[in-house]
N, C-alpha and C positions, 0 to 999 in steps of 0.2 A: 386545529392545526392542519394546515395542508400537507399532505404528501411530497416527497421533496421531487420526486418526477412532474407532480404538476406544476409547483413553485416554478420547477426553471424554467417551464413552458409558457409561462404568465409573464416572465422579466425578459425585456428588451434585452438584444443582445448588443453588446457592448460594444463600442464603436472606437477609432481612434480620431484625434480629430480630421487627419487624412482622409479616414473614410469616410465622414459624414456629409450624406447627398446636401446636394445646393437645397435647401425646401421652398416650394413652390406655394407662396400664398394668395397668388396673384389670378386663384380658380376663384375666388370669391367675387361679391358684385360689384362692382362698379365703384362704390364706394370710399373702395380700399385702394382706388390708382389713386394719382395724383400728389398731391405731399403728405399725405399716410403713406404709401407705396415708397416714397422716395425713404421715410423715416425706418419701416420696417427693412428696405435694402439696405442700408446701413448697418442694422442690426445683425441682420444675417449676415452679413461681410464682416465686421468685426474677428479677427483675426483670433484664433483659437489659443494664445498664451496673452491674450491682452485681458484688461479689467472688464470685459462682458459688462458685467451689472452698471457699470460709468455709463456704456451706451443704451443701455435698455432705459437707463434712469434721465437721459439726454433729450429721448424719444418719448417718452412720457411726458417731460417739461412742455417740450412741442405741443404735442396732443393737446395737451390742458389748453394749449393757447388756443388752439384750433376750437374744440369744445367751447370755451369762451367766447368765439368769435361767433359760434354756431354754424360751423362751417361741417363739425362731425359731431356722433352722438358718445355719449360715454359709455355706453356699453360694445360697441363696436372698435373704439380704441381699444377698450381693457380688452377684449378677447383676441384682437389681432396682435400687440403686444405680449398677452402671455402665449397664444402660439409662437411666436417669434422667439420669447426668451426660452422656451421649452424646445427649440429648433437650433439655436446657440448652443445646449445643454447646463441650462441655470434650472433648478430646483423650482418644485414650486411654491415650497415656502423662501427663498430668495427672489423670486419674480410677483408671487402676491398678488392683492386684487385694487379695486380702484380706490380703497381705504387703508391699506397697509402694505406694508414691502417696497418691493424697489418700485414697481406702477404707482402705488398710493403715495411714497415719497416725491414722485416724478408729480403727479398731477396735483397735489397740494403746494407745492413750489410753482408750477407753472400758470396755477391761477392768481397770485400773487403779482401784483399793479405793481410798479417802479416806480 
């Protein structure tokens, strides 16, 4: 058990959604402009009393299509998306990985032919 002076040293400090900075994902490579960049600005724009996970789960859909296409790779979605959803402040077992949660709901749907 940790000590409770180090505990509160360790936990982020608590934000309201007023305060939380615009997050900058866009130091990554090259990769990530384009309509990946277009998908995660969205995300991050999602307004802090709306359904968050709707969009994270939207942009996921996308991804997969893109991944399908062979346009991105699927690990580069999943880890730009779960920064994104951890940038929003979605959990990380709400945001999940390319097999489960609201990413792995997103990209099993979005590979899915019509």
């Amino acid at each position: 058990m940790l000590h409770e002076a180090l505990t509160s040293r360790l936990r982020p400090p608590e934000t309201t959604p007023a305060q939380r900075p615009r997050h900058q994902l866009f130091t990554r490579p090259a990769t990530l402009r384009g309509r990946l960049g277009e998908l995660l600005t969205a995300i991050l724009d999602t307004p802090p009393n709306t359904k968050r996970n709707d969009m994270l789960y939207w942009a996921a859909k996308k991804a997969a299509e893109m991944i399908a296409a062979g346009e991105l790779e699927e690990a580069t979605a999943v880890a730009a998306l779960q920064e994104a959803g951890l940038a929003i402040g979605l959990t990380v077992s709400e945001i999940g990985d390319a097999t489960r949660g609201t990413i792995g709901s997103g990209l099993r749907k979005g590979r899915v032919v019509a």
